[in-house]
N, C-alpha and C positions, 0 to 999 in steps of 0.2 A: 841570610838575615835581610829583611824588607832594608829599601835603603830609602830615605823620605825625599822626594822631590822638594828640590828648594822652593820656600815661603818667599823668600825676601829676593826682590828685585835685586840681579845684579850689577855690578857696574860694569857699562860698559860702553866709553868714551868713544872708541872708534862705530861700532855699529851705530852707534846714535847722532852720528854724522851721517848718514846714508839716507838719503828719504828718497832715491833711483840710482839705477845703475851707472849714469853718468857719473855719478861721483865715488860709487865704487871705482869705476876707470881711473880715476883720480888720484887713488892711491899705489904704492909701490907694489911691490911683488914682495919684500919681505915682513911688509905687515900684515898679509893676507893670512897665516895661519893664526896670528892674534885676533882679529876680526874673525876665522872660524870657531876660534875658543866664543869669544863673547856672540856669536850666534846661536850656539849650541847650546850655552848657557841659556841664553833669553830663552829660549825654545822650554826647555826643561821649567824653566819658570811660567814662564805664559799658559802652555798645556796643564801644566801641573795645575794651576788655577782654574783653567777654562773647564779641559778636559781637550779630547778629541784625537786626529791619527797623531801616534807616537812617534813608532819607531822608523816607520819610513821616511821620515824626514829628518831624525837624525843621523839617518846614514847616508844623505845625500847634500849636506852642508857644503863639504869640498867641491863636489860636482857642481853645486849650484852657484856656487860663487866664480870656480872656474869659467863657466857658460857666461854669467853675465859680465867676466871681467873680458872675456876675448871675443865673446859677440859684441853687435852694436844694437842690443836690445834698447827698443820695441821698432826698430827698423828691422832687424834682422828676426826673425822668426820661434820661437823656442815654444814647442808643444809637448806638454806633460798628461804621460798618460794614466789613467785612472783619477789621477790627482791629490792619491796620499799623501804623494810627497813634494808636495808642493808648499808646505808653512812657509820654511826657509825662501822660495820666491816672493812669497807674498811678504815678506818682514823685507827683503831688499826693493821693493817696488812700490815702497809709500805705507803701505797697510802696517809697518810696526805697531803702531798705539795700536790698531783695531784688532791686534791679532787677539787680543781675550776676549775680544764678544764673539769669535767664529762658532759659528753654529746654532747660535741663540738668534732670539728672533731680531730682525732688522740688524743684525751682524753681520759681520765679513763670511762667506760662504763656504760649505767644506773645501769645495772644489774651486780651479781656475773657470772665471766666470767672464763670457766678454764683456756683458757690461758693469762689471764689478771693477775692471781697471785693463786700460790697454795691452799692458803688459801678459793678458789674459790672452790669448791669440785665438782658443778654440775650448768652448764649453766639455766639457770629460764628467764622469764618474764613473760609465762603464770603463770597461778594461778593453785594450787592444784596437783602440781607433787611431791611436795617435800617428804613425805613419799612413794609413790610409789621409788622414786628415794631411800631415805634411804634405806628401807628393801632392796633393790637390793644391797646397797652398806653392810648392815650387813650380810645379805645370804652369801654373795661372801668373808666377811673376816672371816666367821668362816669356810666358807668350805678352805680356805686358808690357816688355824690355826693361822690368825693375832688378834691379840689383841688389837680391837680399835673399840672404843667408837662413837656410832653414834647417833647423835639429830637431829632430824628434827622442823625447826619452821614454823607455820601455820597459816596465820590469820583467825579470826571467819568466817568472809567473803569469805577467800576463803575454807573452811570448809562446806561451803556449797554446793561443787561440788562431784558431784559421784563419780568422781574418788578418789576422796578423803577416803570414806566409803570405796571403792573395796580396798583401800589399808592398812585402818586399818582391814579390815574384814581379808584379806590374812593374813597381821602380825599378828592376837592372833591366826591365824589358825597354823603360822609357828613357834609360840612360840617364835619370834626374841630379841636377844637382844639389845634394841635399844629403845631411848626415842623422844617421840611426845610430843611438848610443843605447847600447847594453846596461841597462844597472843590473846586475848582476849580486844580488848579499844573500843567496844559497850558497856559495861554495867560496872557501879561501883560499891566498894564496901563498902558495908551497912556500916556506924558507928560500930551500936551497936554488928554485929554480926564480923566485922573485925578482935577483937583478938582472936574468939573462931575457926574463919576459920584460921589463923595462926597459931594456937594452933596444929590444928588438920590437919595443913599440917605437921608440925614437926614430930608429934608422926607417922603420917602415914607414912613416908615417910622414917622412920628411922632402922637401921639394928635390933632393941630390935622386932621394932614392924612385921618386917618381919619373923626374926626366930619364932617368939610366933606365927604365921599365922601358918608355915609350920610346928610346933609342932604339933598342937592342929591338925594338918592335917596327921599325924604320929598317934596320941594318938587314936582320936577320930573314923580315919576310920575304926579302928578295934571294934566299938563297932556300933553293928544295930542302928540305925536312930539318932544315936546322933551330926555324921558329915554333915549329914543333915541339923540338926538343928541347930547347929550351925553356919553353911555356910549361911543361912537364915537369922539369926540371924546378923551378921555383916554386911548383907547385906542391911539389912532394916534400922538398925542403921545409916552408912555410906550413905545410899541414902537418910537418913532424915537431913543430916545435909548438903549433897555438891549433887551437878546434877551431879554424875559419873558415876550414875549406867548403861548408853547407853557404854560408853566406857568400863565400867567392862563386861558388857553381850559380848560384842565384844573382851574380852581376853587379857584387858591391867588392870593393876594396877592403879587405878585413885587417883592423886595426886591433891587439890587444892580447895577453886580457892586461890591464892597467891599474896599478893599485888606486883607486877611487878616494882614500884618503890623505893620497901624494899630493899637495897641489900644483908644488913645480911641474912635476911630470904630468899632470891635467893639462896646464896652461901650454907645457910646450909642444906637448900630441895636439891638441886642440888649436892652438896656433897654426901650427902644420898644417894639419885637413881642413882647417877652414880654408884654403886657396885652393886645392884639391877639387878638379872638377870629376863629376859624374858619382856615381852612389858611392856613399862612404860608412862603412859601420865600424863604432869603437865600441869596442867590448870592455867596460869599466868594472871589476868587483869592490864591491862596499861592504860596510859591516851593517844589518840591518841594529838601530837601536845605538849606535854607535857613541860613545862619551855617555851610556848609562847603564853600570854593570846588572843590575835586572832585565833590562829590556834585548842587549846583547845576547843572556842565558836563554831568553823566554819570548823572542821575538810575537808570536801567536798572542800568547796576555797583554805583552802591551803594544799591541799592534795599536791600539786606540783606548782612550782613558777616559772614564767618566769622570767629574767632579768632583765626585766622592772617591774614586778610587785613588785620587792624587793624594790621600790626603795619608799621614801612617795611622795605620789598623789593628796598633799593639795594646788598646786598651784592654784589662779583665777585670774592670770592676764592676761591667753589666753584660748583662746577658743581652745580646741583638735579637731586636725581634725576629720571630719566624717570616720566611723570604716568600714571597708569593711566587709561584714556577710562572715563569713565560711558556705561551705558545710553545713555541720550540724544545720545551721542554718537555711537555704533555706529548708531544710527538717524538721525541727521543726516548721517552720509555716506551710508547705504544710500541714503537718497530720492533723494541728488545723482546715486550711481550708476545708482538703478536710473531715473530720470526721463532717464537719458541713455538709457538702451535701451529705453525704453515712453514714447513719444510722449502716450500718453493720461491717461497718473498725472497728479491731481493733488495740490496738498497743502491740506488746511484745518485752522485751529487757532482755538480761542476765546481769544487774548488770552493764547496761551502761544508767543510764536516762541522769545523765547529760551531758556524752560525747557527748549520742548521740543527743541533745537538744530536750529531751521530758520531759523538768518540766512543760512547758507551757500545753502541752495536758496532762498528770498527772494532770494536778492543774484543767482543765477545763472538761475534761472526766476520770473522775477517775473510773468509773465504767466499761470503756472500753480500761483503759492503767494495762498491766501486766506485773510486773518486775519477773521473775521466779529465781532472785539470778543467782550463777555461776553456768548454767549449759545452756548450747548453746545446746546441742541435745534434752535435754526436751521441748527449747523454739523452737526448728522446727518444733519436732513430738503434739507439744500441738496448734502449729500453722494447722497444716493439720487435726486435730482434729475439728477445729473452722472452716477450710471451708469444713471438712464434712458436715457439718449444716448450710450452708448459711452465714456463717460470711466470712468477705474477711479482715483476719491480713494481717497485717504489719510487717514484722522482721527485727529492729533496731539490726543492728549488725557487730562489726568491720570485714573485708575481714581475718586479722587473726586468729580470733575466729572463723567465720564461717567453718573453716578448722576442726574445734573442730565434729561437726556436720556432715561433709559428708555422712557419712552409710544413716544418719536421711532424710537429703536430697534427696537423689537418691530414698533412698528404701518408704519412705513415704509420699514424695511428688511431686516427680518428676514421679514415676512409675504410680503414682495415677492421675498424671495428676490434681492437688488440686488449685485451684486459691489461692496461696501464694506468697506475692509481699515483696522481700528481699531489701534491703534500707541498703547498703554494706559500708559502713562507712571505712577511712584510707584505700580505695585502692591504692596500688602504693606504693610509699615510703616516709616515716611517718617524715622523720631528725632525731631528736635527739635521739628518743626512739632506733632507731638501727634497726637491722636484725628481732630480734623475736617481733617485732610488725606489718613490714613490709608487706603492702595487696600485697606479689608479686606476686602470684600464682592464683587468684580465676577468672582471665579468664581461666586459661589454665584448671583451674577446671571443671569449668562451663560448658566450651563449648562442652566438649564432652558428656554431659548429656542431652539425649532427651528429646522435652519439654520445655526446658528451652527457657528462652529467656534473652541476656543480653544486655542492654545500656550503656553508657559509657559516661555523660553532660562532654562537651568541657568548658562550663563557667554557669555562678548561672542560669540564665533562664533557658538553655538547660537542667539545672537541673532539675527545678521544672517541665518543660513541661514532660521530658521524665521520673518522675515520675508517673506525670498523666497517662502517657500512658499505661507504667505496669503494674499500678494499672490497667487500663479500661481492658487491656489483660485477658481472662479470661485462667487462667493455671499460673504456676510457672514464674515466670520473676524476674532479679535482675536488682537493678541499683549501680553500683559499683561510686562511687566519694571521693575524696583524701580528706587529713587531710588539714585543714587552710582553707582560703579564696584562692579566683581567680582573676580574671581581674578584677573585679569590677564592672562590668555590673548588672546592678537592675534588679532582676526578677519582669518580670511582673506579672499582679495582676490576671488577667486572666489565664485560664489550658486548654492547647490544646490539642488534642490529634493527635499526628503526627501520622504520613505515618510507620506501623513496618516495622522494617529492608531497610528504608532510610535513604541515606546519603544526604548533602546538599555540593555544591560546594560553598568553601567561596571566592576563588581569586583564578581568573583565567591566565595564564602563560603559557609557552613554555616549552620544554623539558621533564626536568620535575615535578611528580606530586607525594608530598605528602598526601600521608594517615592518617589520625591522627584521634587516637582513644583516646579521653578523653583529659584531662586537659591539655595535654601541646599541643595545640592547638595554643596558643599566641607564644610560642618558635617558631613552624614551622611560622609562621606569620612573624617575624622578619628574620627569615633566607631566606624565597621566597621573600619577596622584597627586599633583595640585589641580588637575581640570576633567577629573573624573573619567579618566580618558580609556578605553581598551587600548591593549598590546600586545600583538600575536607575532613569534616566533616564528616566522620563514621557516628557519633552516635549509631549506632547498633553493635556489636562482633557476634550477632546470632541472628534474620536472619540476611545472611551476605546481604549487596548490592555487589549482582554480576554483576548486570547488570553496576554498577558504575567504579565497579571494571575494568572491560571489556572494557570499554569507556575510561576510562584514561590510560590505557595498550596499546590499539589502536590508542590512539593518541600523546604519550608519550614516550620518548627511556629510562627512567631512574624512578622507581618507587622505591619510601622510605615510607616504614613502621612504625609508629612512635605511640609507648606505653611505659604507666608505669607501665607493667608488667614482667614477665618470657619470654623472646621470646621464650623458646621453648615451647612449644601448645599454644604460646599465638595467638595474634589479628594476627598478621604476619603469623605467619605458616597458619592460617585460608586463608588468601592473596594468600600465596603460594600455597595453592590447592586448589584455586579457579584457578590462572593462569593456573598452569599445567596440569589440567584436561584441559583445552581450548588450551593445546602444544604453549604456551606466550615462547618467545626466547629470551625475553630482558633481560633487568640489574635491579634487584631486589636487594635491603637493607633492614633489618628490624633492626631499631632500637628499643631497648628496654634495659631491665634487663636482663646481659650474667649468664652463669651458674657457679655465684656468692653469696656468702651471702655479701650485701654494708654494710658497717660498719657506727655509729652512724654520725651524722655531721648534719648539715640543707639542707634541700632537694633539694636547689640551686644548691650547695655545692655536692651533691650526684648526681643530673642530668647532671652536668657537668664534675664529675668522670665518668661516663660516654656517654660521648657525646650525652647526648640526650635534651640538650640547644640548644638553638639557635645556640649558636658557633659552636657546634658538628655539626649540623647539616649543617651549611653554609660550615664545614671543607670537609663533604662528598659533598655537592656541589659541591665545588670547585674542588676533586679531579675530581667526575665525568668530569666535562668541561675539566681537564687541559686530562684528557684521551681521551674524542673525538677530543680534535684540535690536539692529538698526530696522531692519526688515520688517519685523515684528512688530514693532511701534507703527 
């Protein structure tokens, strides 16, 4: 049975004394699990209101309060990676009141942000920099002779990216002093063996049991094959009771696993290896979702809440309107369809099935859906693998992740010329997630990469068609499309395979003539029928239609450019030398994304920061007109 997030602010005395960590210090060790109840609380209410990431932050209440009661934060260091789960920091480090406007515009930001508050140490939203980022910030205070303490936190998840390993591998290489904590809320821990794993993070973790190592490391190396055996020896012990022997081989001191929602046993492990010099990793398991029996069962739904979804959904006395599909969605059924007619499709995704909507193909070709976890350049070089041999993938994957992957791109699939058909999810600009989500760059990427071929669906149909078509393309092709739903036009049921590198003229007009590459297609719609204006349908970024291009140039005194991407190498600059190779002497505009990072807000909201709404766009109109009849006079 749904359970409703609490409406009403709770009370709660002790968190509402906290505006930093100092004054967490402040308080005892036995009122620290009351202060996590009234955290958790606030949490449940603020999201519930706001919206935004759920569950990861309530499973990381204990951890976080632990860290900032035994660190000496913002002296001492604490890097959060990804930044889900980071509310819980932001509510102990001043930002309580701001936490309900996160993610709206001129709000507190999804993610840890440096200049959003000191206690921000290192900008995140990708996944898996957070130790890379550490060791860089421990390196640089010891070469400094500063004295401060650095943790990095990780989830399992995103633990599963390479860059993640290159950077524990470097850190036992560089001897750092500095700790890597495990969140860990895949997997629970056992009953019976719970207090002998807390037992035996105690004694492990503690300064008797470190000097007795470094003894016996004194004593012993002076005697032929006895530190040998003894190093062996502890080592076989310790790997029979915790999984930390990958992390010991790789030159960290393995701590764990630690119940995460202990707080004693947080503070007194954590007290411990803070004095601990050279690499330290705690393996902490948590509950994701934790103190919200929905989100506990259903981690994945409420990994993040929108507004509306906080809200209970028991009414029956109306019928909801019908739901317009997102992107994502029109591409989650294509692959079902089109993987029923092409035996050889496959599908890969890095750790996006359900953003990118492949449970449905998952659940019906499991034999031919592959999730490779966090790692987007394994999942392109594994894709050009598969059309070495006649398979023709699919690579599910958001436009700022694919960034993750470029080398992978160029050098092994694009060079290869490999029939790899990219399915470019949140190109353009995303809303609320912000800047480092944002698909703003992966035309200007793309295009300059030979081979390629890029699409750009104006609305759901144009989608699914100009899927098909990339798909039938045989060589590298992407089709980039935005976050959310579109006009709402029903893709049809049928797969065409269009005309490559044609544009379509949708309304035809005087003066002049809009370009529009992708989604905001409707914006130019509404702006040409108040100023009489032509609007032609791209659909392609590469092959360009030049000969389109040329025709509306020719017949046209005022040509506007119009994407949601980077203008510079974007669709426009493509425009622009297309003209100027042919010496075009008109009045060119390119709108787009200026050489800006747009900050969080909803993507209304952000297209009309910068004029590339209909308004914006009727405002260039206008100016154009009110300049020819100056001329004219």
């Amino acid at each position: 049975m749904f359970q409703e997030i609490p409406r009403i602010r709770p009370n709660t005395p002790l968190l509402d004394r906290i505006d930093a960590p100092a004054q967490l210090r402040e308080l005892d060790k036995q009122s620290l699990p009351q202060l996590a109840n009234e955290l958790r609380e606030y949490l449940l209410y603020s999201v519930g209101q706001s919206g935004g990431h759920f569950g990861a932050g309530l499973g990381v209440v204990e951890l976080t309060i632990a860290l900032h009661f035994v660190y000496d934060t913002p002296e001492d260091l604490l890097v959060w990676d990804v930044g889900h789960q980071a509310y819980p920091h932001k509510v102990l480090t001043g930002r309580r009141e701001q936490l309900p406007t996160i993610r709206q515009k001129d709000g507190l930001s999804p993610f840890p942000k440096q200049g959003e508050s000191e206690f921000d140490t290192f900008g995140v939203g990708h996944s898996s920099t957070s130790i890379s980022a550490a060791l860089g910030m421990a390196i640089a205070a010891k070469n400094m002779g500063k004295d401060k303490k650095v943790a990095a936190v990780i989830g399992d998840g995103a633990l599963t990216a390479g860059m993640a390993f290159e950077a524990l591998n470097h850190a036992g290489h560089e001897n750092a002093d500095m700790l890597v904590i495990l969140n860990d809320n895949d997997m629970s821990i056992s009953e019976n063996v719970g207090g002998l794993n807390k037992y035996l993070a105690k004694i492990l973790s503690s300064k008797t049991y470190a000097s007795m190592r470094e003894g016996s490391r004194k004593v012993l190396s002076n005697i032929p094959h006895a530190w040998e055996l003894a190093s062996k020896t502890e080592e076989h012990v310790k790997g029979f009771f915790t999984p930390g022997i990958l992390f010991e081989e790789l030159g960290f001191n393995y701590i764990g696993p630690v119940d995460g929602h202990d707080l004693p046993a947080l503070i007194k492990t954590l007290n411990n290896m803070r004095e601990l010099k050279g690499p330290q990793f705690l393996h902490v398991v948590t509950k994701k979702g934790k103190g919200f029996e929905p989100a506990e069962a259903d981690p994945i739904t409420y990994h993040a809440l929108s507004p509306a979804s906080s809200a209970a959904t028991n009414s029956t006395t109306t019928s909801p309107a019908k739901k317009k599909l997102s992107f994502s969605n029109i591409f989650g059924q294509w692959m079902c369809d089109m993987a029923e007619q092409d035996e050889r499709l496959m599908g890969i995704t890095p750790a996006m099935r359900e953003g990118s909507d492949l449970v449905k193909f998952s659940e019906q070709y499991p034999e031919r859906y592959f999730d490779v976890a966090i790692a987007e350049q394994h999942a392109v070089t594994v894709a050009a693998g598969m059309a070495c041999e006649g398979s023709k993938p699919v690579v599910a994957i958001y436009s700022t992740f694919l960034q993750r992957a470029y080398d992978q791109l160029i050098h092994d699939v694009a060079i290869q010329n490999l029939d790899v058909t990219f399915a470019v999810d949140r190109a353009g600009l995303v809303g609320a997630d912000g800047p480092t989500h944002a698909g703003a760059y992966d035309i200007s990427f793309l295009r300059c990469i030979p081979n390629m071929v890029i699409a750009a669906p104006s609305d759901e149909n144009e989608c699914r068609q100009l899927l098909y078509t990339c798909y039938m393309h045989e060589g590298p092709a992407a089709v980039r499309y935005p976050r959310g739903s579109g006009s709402g036009i029903e893709a049809e049921n049928n797969m065409q395979r269009l005309t490559l590198g044609k544009g379509r003229i949708v309304r035809e007009g005087a003066d002049t003539a809009i370009l529009c590459f992708g989604p905001l297609l409707s914006e130019a719609l509404t702006a040409a029928r108040q100023h009489n204006a032509t609007v032609v349908d791209m659909r392609f970024i590469k092959p360009m239609d030049e000969s389109l291009v040329l025709a509306m140039a020719q017949s046209h005194d005022f040509i506007i450019t119009l994407e949601d991407n980077a203008i510079m190498g974007g669709a426009g600059s493509a425009v622009n030398e297309v003209l100027l190779k042919e010496g075009y002497h008109g009045k060119v505009v390119n709108l787009g994304i200026p050489d800006i990072y747009v900050d969080h807000g909803s993507q209304q909201e952000q297209w009309a920061s910068l004029g590339m709404d209909a308004a914006g766009i009727s405002a260039r109109l206008t100016e154009f007109e009110s300049r020819r009849r100056a001329s004219n006079d």
